[in-house]
C-alpha positions as CSV (number, residue, x, y, z in Angstrom):
1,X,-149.3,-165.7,91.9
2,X,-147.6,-162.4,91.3
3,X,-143.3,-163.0,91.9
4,X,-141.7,-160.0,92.8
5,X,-138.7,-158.9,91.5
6,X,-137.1,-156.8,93.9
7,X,-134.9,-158.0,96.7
8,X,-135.5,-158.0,100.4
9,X,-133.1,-155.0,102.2
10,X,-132.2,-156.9,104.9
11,X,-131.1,-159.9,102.3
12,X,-129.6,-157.7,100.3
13,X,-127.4,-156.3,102.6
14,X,-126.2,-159.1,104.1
15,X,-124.9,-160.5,100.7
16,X,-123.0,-157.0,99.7
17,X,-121.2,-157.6,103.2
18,X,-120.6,-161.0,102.9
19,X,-119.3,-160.9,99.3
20,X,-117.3,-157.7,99.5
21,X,-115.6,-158.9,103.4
22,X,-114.0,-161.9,101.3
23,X,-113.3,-160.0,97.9
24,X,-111.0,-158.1,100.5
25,X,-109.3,-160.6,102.2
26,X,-108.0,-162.8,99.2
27,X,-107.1,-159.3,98.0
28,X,-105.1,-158.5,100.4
29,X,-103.5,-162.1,100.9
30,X,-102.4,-161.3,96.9
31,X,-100.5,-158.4,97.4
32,X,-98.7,-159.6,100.2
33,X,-96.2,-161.9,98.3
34,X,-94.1,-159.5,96.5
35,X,-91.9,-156.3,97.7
36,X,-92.7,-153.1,97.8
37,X,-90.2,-150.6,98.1
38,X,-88.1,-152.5,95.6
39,X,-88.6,-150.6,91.9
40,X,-89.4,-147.3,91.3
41,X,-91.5,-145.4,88.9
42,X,-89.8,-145.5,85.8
43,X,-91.0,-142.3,84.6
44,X,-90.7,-138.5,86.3
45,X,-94.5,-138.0,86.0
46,X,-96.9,-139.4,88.4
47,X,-98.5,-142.3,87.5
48,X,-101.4,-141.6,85.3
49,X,-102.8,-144.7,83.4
50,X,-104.1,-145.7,79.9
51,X,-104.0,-149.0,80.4
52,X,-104.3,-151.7,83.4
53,X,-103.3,-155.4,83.8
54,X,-105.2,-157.8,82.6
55,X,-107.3,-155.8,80.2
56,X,-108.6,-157.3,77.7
57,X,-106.9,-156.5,73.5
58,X,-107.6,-158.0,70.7
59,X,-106.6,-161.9,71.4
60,X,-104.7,-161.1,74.4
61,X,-105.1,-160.0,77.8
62,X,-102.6,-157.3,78.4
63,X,-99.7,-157.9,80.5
64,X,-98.7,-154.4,81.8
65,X,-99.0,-151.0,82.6
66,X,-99.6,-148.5,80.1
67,X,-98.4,-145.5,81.5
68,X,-99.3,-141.9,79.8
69,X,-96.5,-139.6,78.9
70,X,-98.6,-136.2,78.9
71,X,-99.7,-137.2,75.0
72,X,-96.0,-136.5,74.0
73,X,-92.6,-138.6,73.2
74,X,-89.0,-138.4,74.5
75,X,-89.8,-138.6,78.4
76,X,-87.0,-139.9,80.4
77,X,-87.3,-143.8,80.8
78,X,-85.3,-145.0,84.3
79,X,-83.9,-148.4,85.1
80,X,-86.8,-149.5,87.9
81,X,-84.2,-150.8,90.1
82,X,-80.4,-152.5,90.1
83,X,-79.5,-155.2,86.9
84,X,-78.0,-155.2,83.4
85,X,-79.9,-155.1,80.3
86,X,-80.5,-158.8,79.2
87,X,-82.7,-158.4,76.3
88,X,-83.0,-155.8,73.3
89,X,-86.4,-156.2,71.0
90,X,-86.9,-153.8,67.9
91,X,-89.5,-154.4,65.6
92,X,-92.0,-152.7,63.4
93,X,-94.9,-154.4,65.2
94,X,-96.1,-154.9,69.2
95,X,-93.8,-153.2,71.7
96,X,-92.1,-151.5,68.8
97,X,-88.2,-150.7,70.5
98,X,-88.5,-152.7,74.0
99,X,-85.8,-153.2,76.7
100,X,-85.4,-155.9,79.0
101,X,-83.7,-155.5,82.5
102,X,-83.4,-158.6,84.8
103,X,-82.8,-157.7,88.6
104,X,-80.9,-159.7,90.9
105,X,-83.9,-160.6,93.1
106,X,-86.1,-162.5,90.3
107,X,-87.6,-159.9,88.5
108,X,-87.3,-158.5,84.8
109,X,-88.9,-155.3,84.1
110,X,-89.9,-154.4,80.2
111,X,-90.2,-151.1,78.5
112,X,-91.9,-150.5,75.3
113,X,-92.8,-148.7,72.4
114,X,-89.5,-146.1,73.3
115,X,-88.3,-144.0,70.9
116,X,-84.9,-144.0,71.2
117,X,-82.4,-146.1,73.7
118,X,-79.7,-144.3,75.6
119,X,-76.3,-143.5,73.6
120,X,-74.8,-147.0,75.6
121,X,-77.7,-148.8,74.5
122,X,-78.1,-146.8,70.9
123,X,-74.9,-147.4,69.6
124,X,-75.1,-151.4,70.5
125,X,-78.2,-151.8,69.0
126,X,-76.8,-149.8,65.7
127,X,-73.9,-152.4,65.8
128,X,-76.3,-155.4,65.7
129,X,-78.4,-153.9,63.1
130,X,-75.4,-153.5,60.6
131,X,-74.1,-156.5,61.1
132,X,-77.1,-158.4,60.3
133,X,-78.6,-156.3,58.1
134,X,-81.8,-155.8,59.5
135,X,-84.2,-153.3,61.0
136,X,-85.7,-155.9,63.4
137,X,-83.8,-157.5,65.7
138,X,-84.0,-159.3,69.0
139,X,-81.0,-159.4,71.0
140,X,-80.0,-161.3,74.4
141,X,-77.3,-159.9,76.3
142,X,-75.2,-161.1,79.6
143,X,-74.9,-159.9,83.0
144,X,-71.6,-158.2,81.9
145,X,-72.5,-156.0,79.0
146,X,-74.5,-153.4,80.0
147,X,-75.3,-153.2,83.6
148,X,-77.4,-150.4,85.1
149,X,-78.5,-148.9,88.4
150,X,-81.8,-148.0,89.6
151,X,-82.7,-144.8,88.2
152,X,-80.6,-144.0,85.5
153,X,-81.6,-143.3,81.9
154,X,-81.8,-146.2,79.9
155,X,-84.4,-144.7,77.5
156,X,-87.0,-142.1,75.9
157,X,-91.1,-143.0,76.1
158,X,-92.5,-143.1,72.2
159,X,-95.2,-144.8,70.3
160,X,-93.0,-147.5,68.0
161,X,-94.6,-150.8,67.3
162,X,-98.2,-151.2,67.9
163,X,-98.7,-148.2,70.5
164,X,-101.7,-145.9,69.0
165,X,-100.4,-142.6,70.9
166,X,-97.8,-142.0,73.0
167,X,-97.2,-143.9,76.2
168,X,-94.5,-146.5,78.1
169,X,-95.5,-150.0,78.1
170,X,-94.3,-151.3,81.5
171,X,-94.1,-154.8,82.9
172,X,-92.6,-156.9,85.8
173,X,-92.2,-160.8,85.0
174,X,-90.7,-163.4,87.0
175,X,-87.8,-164.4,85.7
176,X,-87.5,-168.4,86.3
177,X,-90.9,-168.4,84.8
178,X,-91.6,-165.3,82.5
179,X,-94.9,-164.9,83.0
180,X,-96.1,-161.4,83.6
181,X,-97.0,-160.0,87.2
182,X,-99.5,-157.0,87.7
183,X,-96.9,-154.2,88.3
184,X,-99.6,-152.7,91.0
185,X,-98.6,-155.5,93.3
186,X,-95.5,-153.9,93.8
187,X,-96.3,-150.9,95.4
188,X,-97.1,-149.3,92.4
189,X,-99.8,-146.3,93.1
190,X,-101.9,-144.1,91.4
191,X,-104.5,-141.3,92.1
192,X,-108.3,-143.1,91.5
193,X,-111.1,-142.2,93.6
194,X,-113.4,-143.7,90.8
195,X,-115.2,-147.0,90.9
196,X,-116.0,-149.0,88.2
197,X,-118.4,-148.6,85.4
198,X,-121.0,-151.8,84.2
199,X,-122.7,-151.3,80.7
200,X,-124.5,-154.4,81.6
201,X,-124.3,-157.8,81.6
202,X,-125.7,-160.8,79.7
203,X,-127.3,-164.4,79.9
204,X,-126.4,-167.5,78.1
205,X,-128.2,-170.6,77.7
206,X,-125.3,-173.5,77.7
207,X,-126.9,-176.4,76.1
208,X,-129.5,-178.0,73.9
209,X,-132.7,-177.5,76.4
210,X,-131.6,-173.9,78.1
211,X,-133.4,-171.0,77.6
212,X,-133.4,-167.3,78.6
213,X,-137.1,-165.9,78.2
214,X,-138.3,-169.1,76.3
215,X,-135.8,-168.4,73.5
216,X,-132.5,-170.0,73.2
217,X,-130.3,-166.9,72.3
218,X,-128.3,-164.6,74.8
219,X,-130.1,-162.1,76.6
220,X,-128.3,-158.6,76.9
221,X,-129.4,-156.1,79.3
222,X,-128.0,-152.8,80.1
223,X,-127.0,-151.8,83.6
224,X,-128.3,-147.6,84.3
225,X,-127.0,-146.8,87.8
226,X,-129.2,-145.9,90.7
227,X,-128.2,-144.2,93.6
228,X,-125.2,-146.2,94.7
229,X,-125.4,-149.4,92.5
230,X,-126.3,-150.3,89.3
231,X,-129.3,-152.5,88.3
232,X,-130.6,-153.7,85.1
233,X,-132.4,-150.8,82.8
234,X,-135.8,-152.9,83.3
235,X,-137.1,-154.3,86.0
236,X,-138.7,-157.1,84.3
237,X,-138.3,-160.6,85.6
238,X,-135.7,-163.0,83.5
239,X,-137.3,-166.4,82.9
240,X,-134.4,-169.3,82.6
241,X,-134.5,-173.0,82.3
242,X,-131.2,-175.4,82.2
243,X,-127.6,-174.6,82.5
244,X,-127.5,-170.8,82.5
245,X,-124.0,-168.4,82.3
246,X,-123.6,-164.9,82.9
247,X,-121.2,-162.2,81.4
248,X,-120.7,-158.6,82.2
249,X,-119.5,-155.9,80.4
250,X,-117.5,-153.3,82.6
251,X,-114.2,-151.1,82.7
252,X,-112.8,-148.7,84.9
253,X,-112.3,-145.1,84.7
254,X,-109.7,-144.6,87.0
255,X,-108.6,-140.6,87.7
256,X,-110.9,-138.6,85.6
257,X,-110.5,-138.4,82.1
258,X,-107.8,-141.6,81.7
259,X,-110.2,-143.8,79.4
260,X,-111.8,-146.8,79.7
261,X,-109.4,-149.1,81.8
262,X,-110.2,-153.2,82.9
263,X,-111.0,-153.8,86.3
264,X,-108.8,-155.9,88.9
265,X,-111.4,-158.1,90.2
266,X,-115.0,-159.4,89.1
267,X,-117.1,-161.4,91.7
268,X,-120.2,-163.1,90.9
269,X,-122.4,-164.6,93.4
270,X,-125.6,-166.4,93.7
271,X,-127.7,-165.8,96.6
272,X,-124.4,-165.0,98.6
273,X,-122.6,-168.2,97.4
274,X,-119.5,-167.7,95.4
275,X,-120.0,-168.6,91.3
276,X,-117.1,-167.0,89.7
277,X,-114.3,-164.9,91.2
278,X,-111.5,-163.7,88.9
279,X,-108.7,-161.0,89.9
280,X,-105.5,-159.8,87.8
281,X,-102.7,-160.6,89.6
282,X,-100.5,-162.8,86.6
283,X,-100.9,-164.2,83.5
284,X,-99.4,-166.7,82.0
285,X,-97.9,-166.8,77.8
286,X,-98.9,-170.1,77.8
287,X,-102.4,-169.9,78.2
288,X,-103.4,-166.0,77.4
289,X,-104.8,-166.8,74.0
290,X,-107.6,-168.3,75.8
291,X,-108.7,-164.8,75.9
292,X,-110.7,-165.6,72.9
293,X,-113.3,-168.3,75.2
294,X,-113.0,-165.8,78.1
295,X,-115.1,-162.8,76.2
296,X,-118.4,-163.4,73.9
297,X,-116.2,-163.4,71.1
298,X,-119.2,-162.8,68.5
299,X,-119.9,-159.4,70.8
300,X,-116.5,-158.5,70.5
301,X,-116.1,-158.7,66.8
302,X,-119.5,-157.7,65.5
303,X,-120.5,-155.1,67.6
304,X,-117.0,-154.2,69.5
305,X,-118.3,-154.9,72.9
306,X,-116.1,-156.8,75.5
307,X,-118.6,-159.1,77.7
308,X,-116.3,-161.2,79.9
309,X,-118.1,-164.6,80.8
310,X,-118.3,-165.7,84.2
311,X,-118.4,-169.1,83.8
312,X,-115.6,-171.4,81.7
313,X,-115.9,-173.1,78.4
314,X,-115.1,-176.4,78.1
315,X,-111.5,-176.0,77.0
316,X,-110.5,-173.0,79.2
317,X,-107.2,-173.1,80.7
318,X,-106.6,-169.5,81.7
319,X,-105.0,-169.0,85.6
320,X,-107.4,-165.8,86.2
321,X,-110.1,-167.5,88.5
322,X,-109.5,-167.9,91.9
323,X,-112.9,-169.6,92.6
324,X,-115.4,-170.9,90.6
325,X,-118.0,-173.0,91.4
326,X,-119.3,-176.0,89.0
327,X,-117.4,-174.0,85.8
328,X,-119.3,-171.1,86.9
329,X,-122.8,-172.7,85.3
330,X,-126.0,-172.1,87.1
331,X,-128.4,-175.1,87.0
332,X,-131.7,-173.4,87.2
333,X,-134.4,-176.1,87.0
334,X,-136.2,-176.0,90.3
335,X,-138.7,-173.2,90.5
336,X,-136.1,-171.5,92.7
337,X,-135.0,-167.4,92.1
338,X,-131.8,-166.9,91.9
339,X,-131.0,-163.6,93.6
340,X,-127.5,-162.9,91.6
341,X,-124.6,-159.8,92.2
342,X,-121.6,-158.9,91.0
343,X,-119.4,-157.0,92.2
344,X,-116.3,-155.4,90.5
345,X,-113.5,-153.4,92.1
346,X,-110.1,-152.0,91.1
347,X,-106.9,-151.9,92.7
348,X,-107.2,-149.0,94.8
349,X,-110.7,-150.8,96.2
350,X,-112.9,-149.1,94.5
351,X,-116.2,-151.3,94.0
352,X,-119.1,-151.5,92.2
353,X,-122.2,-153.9,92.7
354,X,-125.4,-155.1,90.0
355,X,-127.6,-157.4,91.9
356,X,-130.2,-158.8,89.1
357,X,-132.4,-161.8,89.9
358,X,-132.9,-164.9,87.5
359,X,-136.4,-167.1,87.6
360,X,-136.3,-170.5,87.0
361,X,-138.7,-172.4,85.1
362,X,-140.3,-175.8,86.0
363,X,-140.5,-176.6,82.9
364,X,-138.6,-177.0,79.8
365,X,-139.5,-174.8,77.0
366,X,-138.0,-174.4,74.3
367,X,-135.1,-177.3,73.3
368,X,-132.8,-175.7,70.5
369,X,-132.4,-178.0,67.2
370,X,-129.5,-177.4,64.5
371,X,-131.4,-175.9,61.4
372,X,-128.4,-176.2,59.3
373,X,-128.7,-178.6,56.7
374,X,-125.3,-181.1,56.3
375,X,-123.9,-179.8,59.8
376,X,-122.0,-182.3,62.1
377,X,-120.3,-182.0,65.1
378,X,-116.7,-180.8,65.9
379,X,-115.6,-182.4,69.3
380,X,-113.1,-179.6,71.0
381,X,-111.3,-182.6,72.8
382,X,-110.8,-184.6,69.3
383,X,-108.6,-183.7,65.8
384,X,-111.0,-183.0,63.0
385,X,-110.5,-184.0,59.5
386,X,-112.9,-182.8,57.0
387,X,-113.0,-183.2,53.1
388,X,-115.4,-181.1,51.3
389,X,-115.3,-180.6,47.0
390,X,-111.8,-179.9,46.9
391,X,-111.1,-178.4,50.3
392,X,-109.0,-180.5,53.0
393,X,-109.5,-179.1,56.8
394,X,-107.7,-180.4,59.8
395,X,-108.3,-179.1,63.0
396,X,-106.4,-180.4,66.3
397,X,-107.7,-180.8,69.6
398,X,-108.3,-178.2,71.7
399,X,-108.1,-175.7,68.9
400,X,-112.3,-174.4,69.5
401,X,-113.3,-174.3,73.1
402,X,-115.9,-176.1,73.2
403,X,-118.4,-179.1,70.8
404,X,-120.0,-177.2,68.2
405,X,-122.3,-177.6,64.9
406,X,-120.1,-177.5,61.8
407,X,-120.7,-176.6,58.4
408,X,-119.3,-175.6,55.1
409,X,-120.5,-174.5,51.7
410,X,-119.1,-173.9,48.2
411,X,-120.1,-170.9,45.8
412,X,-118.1,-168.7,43.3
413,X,-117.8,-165.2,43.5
414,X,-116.4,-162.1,41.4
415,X,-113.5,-161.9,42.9
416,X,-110.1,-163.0,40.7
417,X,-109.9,-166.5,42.5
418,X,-108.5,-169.4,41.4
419,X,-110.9,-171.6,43.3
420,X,-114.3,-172.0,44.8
421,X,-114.2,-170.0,47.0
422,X,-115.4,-172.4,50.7
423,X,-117.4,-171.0,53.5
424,X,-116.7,-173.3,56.8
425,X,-118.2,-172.9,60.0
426,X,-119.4,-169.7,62.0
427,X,-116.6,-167.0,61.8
428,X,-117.8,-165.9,65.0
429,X,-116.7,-168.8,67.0
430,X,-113.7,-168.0,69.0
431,X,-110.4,-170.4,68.8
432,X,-106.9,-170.5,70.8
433,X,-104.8,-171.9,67.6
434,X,-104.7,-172.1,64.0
435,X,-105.8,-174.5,62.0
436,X,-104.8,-176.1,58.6
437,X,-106.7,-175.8,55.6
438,X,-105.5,-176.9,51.7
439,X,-107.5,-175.8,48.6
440,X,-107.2,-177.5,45.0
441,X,-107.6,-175.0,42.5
442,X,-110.7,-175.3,40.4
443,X,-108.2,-175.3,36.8
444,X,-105.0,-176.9,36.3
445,X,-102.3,-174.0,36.9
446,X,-98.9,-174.0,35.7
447,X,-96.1,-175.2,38.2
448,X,-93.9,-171.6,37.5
449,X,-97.7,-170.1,38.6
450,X,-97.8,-171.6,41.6
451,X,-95.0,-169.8,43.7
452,X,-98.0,-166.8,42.9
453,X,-100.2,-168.5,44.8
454,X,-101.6,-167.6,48.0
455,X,-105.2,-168.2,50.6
456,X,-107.1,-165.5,50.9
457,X,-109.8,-165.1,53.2
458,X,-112.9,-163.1,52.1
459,X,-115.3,-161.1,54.7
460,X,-117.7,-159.3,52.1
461,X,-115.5,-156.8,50.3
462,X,-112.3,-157.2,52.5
463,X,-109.4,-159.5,51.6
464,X,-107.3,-160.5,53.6
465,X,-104.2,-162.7,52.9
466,X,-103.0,-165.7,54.8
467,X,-99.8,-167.0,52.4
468,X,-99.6,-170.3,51.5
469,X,-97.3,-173.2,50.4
470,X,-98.3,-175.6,47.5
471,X,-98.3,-179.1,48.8
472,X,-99.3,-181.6,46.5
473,X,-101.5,-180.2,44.6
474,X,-103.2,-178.2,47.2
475,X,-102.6,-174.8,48.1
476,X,-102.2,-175.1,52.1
477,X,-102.8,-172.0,54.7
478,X,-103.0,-171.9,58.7
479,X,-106.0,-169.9,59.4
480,X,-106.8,-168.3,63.0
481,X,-110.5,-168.0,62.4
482,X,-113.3,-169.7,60.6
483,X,-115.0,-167.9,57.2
484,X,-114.5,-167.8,53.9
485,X,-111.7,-168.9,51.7
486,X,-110.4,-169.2,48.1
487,X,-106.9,-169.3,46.0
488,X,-105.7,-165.9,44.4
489,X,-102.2,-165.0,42.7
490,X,-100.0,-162.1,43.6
491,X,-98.9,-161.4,40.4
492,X,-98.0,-157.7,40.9
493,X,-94.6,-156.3,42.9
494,X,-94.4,-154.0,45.9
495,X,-95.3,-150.3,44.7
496,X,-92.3,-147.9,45.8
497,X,-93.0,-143.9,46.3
498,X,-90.1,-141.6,46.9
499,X,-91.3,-139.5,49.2
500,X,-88.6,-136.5,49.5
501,X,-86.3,-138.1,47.2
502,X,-85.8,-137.4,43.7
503,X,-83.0,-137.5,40.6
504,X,-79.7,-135.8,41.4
505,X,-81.6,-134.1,44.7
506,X,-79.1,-132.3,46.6
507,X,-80.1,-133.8,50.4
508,X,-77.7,-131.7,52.0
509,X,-80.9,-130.0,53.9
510,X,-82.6,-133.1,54.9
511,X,-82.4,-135.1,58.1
512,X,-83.7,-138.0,56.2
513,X,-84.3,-140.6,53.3
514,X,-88.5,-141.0,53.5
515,X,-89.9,-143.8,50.5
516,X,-93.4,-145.3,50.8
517,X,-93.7,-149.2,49.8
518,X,-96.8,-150.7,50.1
519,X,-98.0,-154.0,48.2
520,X,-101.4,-154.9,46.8
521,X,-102.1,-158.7,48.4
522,X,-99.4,-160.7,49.8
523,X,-97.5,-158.2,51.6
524,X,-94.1,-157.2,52.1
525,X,-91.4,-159.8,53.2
526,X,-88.4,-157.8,53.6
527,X,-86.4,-154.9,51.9
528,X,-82.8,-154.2,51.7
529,X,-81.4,-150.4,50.9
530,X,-77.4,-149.8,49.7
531,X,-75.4,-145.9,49.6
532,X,-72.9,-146.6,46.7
533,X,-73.0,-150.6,47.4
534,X,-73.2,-150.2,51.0
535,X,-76.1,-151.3,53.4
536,X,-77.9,-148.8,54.8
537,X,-80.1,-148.8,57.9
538,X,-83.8,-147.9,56.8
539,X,-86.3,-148.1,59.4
540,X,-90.0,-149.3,59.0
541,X,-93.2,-147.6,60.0
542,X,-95.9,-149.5,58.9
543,X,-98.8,-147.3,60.4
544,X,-97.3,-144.8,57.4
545,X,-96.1,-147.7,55.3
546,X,-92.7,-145.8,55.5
547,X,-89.1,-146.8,55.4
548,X,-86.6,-143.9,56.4
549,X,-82.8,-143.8,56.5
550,X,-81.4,-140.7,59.0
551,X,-78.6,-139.3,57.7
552,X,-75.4,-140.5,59.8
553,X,-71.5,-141.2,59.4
554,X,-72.6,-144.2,57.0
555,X,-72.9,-141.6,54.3
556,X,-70.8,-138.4,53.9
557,X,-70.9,-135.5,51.9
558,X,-70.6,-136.0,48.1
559,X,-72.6,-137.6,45.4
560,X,-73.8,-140.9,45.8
561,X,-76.3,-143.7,44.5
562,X,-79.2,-145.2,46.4
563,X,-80.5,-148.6,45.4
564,X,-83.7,-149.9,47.1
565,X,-84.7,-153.6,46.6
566,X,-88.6,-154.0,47.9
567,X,-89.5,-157.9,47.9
568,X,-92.9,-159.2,48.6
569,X,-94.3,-162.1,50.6
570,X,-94.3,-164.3,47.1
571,X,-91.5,-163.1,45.6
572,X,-92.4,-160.2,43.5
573,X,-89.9,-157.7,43.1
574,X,-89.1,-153.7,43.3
575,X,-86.3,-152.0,42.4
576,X,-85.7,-148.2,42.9
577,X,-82.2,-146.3,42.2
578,X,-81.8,-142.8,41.9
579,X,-78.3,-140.9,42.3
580,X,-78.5,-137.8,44.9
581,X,-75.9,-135.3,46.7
582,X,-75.4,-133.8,50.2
């Protein structure tokens, strides 16, 4: 008997209206809680985004607004309502120069990646920075030192810290709890007339005996849109057998032209019954590096596409789904179709709907077995220790999400290492914590050698460094990920290039100091830079690997002597003087 795989109309419809009737009435329920005339745009230019709530980075979800600053710096940054600024962050890295303003009813807004502060703010932050000595600092301030008013200038948009182009970084967290709100719920607005985008979506078989299409691998299958929906590029029926999960891969556009944005809310439902509903409405810093079991981490890595799952792992704690139905798994061992949809809106209500249909089996299949000689299992709800030719592991609880095969291997390589050099487990297989691993070096090495020594993880021709303390006889590392590992010795110190600096150079033209540092392995830990025995504030860029002193009332006119000491993560040493003028 032929099984058809297109859905009745009349069936069809009634599940769009069924689903799309509740999507918008928790939505609404949602936005209700918080007030809405209370902050204001902290910017003069309309709203335009680069970046929603929620979205998914890089072992994060993102837990703001990016807000577009018409692709230039020094826009006027205002106070979103009434308080006093209670924190200062400035750092080479992540928000890059962020301000923190608590409001009196419960609220802190953040600002990030600024260029500059306001002279108030400026100067204080100057203050700290001399007295500690430090580029980076992170500062918390009371009620009574700077308070501000709703609208006033409290900063200028930039791209410092981890921003790729220019743009404010903007959140709204409660304050008892810090966790980060969807700024949107607020009244927020913005001009989007454009529903979301699907790529496509893909099937996972979730134990031993599933299967997708007699194999037990993921099936991916682009979405192409037709008329007013998507549906899946083929209209071939999917075959499944066992425990069965779904992902989808899908962004929003927003106005025209603002990028590839995440969506607010994803709906899954089977046959009209609810399996998975997720919407962006807070996050918690507790629980957002589970971000890494929310996507197919082995898409996102390998082939940089983000495929959010709509079912949870076994050790998934995030606070994104507001229903889910048996962990989201679909049990399809009956004979039965399952006559699937999602549907996928933004903010402003925009949706978009994939309906695909699944076939069970009535029969088994394929059953998966481990082909991996020497593999054993690695329980996600038990610690792990593991001891393997010189190589010590121990892995917590709740470190993987979920029971997986484990297996390691030992091999050499012509690399510099000081070590064999151990490949454990599938670096594809996503985790929410380090883990600690110690390496015995294959030779005896001297003790004044040792303080050299770092971990180094090796992905083909890439090294990457991890430090490393020597602990009886081991050298010991916390890696994030699973790979390959091995010992190697920083034996070389930080390289330092004057950049517009020279001998006897008369500066007296210049707005600036400029000197590259870079270092070859372990990185740099910290420098320190002195005018004639006096410390000088050098910022740090480390998208240019540059440090640059602006000229102030720290150094006059006259001939002085700059002294530069560049100090790497194992202890290697730099050191650059040169006398100049201005």
């Amino acid at each position: 008997m032929k099984i058809s795989t297109k859905l009745p109309i009349i069936h069809l419809k009634s599940i769009i209206f069924t689903t799309i009737v509740a999507l918008s009435a928790i939505n609404s329920t949602a936005q209700d809680k918080y007030p809405k005339d209370y902050f204001r745009n902290p910017l003069d230019v309309p709203i335009t985004l680069a970046g929603t709530f929620g979205e998914i980075r890089s072992n994060h979800f993102h837990t703001g607004l990016d807000m577009k600053t018409e692709e230039r710096e020094g826009l006027i940054v205002h106070a979103a309502a009434d308080g006093y600024v209670s924190r200062i962050n400035v750092s080479p890295y992540g928000y890059g120069n962020a301000l923190y303003i608590t409001h009196p009813n419960g609220y802190v807004t953040v600002y990030g990646h600024l260029s500059r502060y306001n002279d108030i703010i400026q100067k204080y932050v100057r203050k700290k920075q001399y007295e500690k000595q430090r580029f980076s600092i992170d500062v918390y301030l009371t009620a009574t030192e700077i308070p501000v008013k709703k609208g006033d200038t409290v900063a200028y948009s930039g791209s410092t810290g981890g921003a790729e182009g220019p743009h404010l970084h903007f959140e709204i967290r409660d304050e008892k709890t810090e966790d980060p709100l969807n700024p949107m719920l607020f009244g927020f607005t913005t001009v989007d007339h454009e529903a979301p985008v699907i790529r496509g979506f893909c099937i996972y078989p979730l134990n031993d005996s599933s299967n997708v299409n007699g194999k037990h691998v993921p099936l991916w299958i682009p979405a192409v849109r037709r008329e007013k929906e998507y549906r899946p590029e083929t209209d071939s029926m999917v075959k499944v057998y066992g425990k069965i999960g779904v992902g989808v891969s899908t962004y929003d556009m927003g106005e025209v032209g603002t990028g590839h944005n995440g969506p607010y809310a994803q709906l899954l439902t089977d046959g009209g019954d609810t399996v998975y509903f997720s919407k962006m409405d807070e996050l918690s810093f507790g629980s957002i590096h589970y971000v890494n079991g929310h996507v197919d981490y082995k898409a996102y890595k390998k082939e940089s596409r983000t495929i959010e799952h709509s079912f949870q792992t076994d050790n998934d704690a995030l606070g994104i789904y507001k229903k889910i139905s048996h962990r989201g798994r679909i049990a399809c061992t009956k004979g039965q179709t399952h006559h699937m949809q999602y549907v996928i809106s933004d903010f402003n209500g925009n949706k978009t709907t994939l309906p695909f249909t699944l076939q069970s089996e009535d029969k088994i299949g394929t059953v998966y077995h481990d082909s991996l000689p020497g593999s054993i299992m690695l329980h996600w709800k038990k610690d792990f220790d593991y001891e393997y030719k010189g190589m010590l592991l121990h892995i917590p609880e709740k470190v993987v999400f979920e029971d997986m095969r484990f297996h390691c291997t030992t091999d050499t390589t012509s690399l510099h290492v000081y070590s064999s050099v151990y490949t454990i487990g599938d670096k594809y297989a996503p985790m929410n914590n380090t883990y600690i691993i110690s390496i015995k070096p294959s030779a005896p090495i001297p003790d004044t050698l040792w303080k050299k020594g770092v971990v180094v993880q090796i992905d083909g021709k890439h090294v990457s460094c991890l430090g490393g303390t020597f602990e009886k006889g081991y050298m010991v590392a916390h890696p994030k990920t699973f790979g390959s590992f091995a010992i190697m010795m920083d034996n070389i110190r930080p390289t330092v290039e004057p950049i517009n600096i020279y001998k006897n150079k008369d500066m007296s033209k210049s707005s600036a100091i400029e000197i590259k540092i870079t270092d070859n392995l372990s990185g740099i830990a910290n420098y320190s830079a002195f005018v004639d025995g006096h410390w000088i504030l050098m910022e740090f860029n480390p998208k240019r690997d540059m440090i640059y002193y602006t000229f102030d009332e720290h150094v006059g006119p006259g001939k002085h002597h700059l002294k530069l000491i560049v100090v790497d993560n194992v202890g290697n040493t730099n050191t650059y003087e040169t006398n100049f003028s201005r």
